[in-house]
N, C-alpha and C positions, 0 to 999 in steps of 0.2 A: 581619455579625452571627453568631455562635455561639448552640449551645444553650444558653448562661448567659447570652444578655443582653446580653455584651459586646460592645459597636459599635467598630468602627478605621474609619476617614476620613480619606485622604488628600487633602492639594492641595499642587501646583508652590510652592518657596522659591526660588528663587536664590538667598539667602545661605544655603541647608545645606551644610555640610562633615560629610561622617560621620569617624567614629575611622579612626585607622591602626590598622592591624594589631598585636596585642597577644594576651595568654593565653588570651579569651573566645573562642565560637565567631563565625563570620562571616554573617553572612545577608544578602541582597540587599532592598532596600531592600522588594519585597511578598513575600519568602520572611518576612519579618519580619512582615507584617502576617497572613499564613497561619500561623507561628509561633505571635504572639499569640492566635488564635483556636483555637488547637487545645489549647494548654495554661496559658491564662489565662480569668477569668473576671471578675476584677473589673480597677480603674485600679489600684487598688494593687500585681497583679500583674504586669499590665506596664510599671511604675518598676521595680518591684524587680528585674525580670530584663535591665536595664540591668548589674548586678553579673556576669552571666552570659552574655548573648549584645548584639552591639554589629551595627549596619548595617556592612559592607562598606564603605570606600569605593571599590569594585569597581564599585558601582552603578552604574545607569544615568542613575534621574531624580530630582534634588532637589526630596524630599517635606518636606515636615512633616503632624504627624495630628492630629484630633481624637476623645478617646474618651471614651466613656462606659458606663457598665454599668447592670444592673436595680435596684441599690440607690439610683439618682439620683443617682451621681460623674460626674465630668466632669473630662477636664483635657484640656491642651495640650500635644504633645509634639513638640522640635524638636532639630535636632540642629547645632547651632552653635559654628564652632570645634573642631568633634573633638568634642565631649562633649555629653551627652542634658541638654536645659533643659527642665523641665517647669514648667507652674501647674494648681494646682489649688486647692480648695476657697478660701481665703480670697486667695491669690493669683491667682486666676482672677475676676475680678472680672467679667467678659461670657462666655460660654458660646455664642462665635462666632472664626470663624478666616474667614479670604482668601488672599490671595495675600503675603503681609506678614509679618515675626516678629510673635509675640502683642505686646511687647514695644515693638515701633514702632506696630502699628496702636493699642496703649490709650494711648502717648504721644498721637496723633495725635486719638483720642475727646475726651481731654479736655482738649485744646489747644482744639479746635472747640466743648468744653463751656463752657469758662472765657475765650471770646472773640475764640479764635485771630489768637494776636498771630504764634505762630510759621510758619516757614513751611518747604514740604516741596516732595521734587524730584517735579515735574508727574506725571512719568511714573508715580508711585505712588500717586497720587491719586484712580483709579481703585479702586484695591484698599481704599483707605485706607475710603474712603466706601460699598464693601460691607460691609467690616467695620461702620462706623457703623450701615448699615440696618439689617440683622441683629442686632447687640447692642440697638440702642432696639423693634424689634418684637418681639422674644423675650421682653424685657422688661414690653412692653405688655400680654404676651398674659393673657387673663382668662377662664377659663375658665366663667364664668355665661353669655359673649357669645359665645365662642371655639370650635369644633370643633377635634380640637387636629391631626389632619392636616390639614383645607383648611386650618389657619393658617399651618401649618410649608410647605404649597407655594405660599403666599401670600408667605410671606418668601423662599425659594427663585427663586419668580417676580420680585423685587423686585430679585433680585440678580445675575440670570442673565443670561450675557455674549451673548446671541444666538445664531445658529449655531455656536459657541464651548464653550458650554454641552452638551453632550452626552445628557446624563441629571441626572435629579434624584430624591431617595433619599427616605424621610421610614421613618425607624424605631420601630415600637411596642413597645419592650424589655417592656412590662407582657405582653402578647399573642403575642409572639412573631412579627410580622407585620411584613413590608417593602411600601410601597407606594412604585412608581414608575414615572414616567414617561421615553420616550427624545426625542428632537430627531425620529426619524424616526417616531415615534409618540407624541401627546399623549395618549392615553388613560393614566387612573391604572391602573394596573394594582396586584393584590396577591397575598403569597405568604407562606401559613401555616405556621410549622413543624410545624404538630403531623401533616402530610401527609409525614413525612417518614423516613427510618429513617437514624438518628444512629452507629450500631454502627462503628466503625473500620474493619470490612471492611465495608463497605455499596459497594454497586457505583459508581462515581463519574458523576454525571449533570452536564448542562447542558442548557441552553434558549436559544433566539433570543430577545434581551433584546425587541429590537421584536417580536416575535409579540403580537397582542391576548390569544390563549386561550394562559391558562400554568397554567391546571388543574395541581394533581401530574402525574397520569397523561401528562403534556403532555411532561414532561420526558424526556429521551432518554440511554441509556448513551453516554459518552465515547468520542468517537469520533478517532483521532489524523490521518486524511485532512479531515478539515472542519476539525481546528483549526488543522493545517497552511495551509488555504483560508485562515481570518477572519486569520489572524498574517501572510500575504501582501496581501492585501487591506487591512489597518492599515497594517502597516508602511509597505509600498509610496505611501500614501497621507500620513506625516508623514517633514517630512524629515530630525530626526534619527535617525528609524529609520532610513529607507530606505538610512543607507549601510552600517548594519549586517551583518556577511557570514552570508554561508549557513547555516555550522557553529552561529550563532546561532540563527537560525531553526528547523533541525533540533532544534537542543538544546530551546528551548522548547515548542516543539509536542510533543514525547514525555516532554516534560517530566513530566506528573500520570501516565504509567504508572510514571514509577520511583520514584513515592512509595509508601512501602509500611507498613501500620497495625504499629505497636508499644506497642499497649497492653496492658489485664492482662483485658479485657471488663467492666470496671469501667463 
């Protein structure tokens, strides 16, 4: 989430294909979701800058996102075949994503609504029917009865793959507030922007996502030996990183020193 509001949420597609290579600029599949966040603010701005900057298919991991911003937009953005598919407002009919194009999982919703005559390959079945929870509790939710983050990690909880599940996010775009929890730590945790200093040169911080205490104050200047540490420790840990080579590793880990602010202080 950004200082506007605007939320980007990634999850694993196997059927993304990003563009080939073409006039636009090239961004890697979360160079793109940093991108977004840096110089968009609403959904509408990042459709539109499909005209302008495209994913790489350099990339590494076939994502698709789900976003939203503070005015209550929402859409679905995937990248199939080479070219950006989006829904939104009247074509976004559920305001939930899985592991699935939006496209097969609402085929799938309302096969199972109208009696499910049809039938789908096993192995996607899984994802097909997280989608389902998630669109019918989103739906449900009522806010006279409802708290609306315990509901949002009630639905979360409803959907979440096991030790598999890693982390779970619940964004308050009104408040400016992220609450979430880690796999290696169940406590909700939360984190306010208004502790924050936003300025293009502002010194770049992070935090241990599992830490309980993540106060501001908590948070610590970027350090490129401990990120070098967590990117070894990951990688090493899945196995299509882990055969990724060296000069990779190096690159990303010093990576966030070679970003450098080109704004107007605006």
């Amino acid at each position: 989430m950004n200082e506007a509001g605007l939320v980007i949420e990634q999850m694993w597609l196997f059927d993304t294909k990003y563009p080939a290579p073409d006039s636009r600029a090239g961004l890697t599949e979360l160079q793109w979701i940093q991108y977004q966040l840096d110089v968009s603010s609403s959904v509408e701005d990042v459709i539109k800058s499909d005209n302008s900057v495209r994913i790489s298919s350099y990339s590494k991991a076939p994502i698709h996102f789900l976003v939203s911003d503070a005015a209550g937009n929402a859409a679905v953005i995937e990248y199939i075949n080479g070219k950006m598919n989006y829904y939104t407002g009247e074509t976004l009919k559920y305001r939930a994503l899985s592991n699935e194009t939006y496209n097969y999982s609402l085929d799938y919703k309302m096969n199972k609504d109208n009696g499910g005559n049809k039938t789908y390959p096993s192995e996607r079945i899984n994802s097909f029917d997280r989608f389902c929870t998630a669109a019918e509790m989103a739906g449900a939710y009522n806010p006279a009865n409802n708290k609306p983050v315990e509901y949002a990690f009630d639905i979360l909880g409803k959907v979440a793959q096991g030790s598999h599940t890693q982390w779970s996010i619940v964004y308050d775009v009104a408040d400016r507030k992220i609450f979430y929890k880690t796999n290696a730590n169940q406590t909700i945790r939360q984190l306010s922007f208004s502790g924050f200093d936003f300025a293009g040169n502002a010194q770049k911080l992070y935090i241990d996502i599992d830490k309980t205490d993540n106060r501001t104050d908590e948070f610590k200047v970027f350090n490129y030996d401990l990120n070098r540490k967590l990117i070894e420790d990951v990688w090493n840990a899945i196995p299509f990183l882990k055969q990724n080579p060296e000069s990779d590793r190096l690159a990303i880990a010093g990576y966030p020193l070679t970003v450098k602010y080109a704004g107007t202080g605006n």
